[in-house]
C-alpha positions as CSV (number, residue, x, y, z in Angstrom):
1,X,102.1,133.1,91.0
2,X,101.3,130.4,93.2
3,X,104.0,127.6,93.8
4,X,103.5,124.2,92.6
5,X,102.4,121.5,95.0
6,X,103.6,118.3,95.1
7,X,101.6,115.0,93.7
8,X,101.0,112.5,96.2
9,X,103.8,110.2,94.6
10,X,106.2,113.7,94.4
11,X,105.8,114.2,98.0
12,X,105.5,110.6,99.6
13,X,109.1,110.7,97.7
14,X,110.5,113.7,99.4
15,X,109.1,112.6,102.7
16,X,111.3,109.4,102.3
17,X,114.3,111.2,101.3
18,X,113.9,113.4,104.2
19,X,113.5,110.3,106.3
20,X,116.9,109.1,105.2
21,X,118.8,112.3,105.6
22,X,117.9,112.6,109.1
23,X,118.2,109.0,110.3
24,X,121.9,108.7,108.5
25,X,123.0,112.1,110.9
26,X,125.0,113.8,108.9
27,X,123.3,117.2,108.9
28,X,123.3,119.5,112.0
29,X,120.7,120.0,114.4
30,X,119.4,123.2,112.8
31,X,119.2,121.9,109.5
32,X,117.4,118.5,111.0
33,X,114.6,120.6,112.5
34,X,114.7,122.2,109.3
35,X,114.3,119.1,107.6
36,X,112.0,118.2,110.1
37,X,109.3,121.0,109.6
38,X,109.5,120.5,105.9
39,X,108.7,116.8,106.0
40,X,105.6,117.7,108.7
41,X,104.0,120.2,105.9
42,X,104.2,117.2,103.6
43,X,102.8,114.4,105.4
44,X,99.7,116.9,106.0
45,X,99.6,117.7,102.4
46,X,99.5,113.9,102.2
47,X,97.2,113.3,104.3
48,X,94.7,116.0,102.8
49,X,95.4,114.1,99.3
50,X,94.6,111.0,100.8
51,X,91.4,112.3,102.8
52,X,90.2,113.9,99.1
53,X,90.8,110.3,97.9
54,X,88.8,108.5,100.4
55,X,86.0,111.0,99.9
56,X,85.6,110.0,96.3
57,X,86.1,106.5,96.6
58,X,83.1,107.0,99.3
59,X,80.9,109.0,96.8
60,X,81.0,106.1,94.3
61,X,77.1,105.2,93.5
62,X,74.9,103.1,91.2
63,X,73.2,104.4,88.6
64,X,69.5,103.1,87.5
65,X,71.5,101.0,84.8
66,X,74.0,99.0,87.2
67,X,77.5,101.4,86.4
68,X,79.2,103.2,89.4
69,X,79.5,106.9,89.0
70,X,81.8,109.1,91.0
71,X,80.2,112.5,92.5
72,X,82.9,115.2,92.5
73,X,84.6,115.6,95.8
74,X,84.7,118.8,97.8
75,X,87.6,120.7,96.3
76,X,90.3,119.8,100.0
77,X,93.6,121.8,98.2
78,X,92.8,124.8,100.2
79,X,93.2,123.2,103.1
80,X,96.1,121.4,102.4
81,X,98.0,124.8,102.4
82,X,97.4,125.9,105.6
């Protein structure tokens, strides 16, 4: 079974917390780096989030009668994972 990603709000949340460990240096240098990695893999998952965002927000159009309607995205989780 596959393991549960983060929401955007879930990870931005790690990402600080991981932020604050580091910068207050209490862990080692192994568990920093550590640290460190795991923070990278979420601001890319971030950033794929956001990217999916944008691309939805930019597929907004008018219909004949004047209302917006959103056009699915491209599915971008896959590539979050990577």
């Amino acid at each position: 079974m596959a393991e549960k990603q983060p929401t955007f709000e879930e990870a931005l949340r790690s990402l600080e917390q991981i932020t604050e460990e580091i910068e207050r240096a209490e862990i080692g240098l192994e568990e920093s780096i550590a640290k460190y990695e795991q923070g990278m893999k979420l601001v890319k998952r971030c950033r794929a989030m956001l990217d999916k965002a944008e691309q939805r927000i930019a597929k907004l159009s008018a219909t004949d009668d004047g209302t917006l309607s959103a056009q699915p995205a491209p599915d971008l989780d896959a590539s979050a994972d990577e």
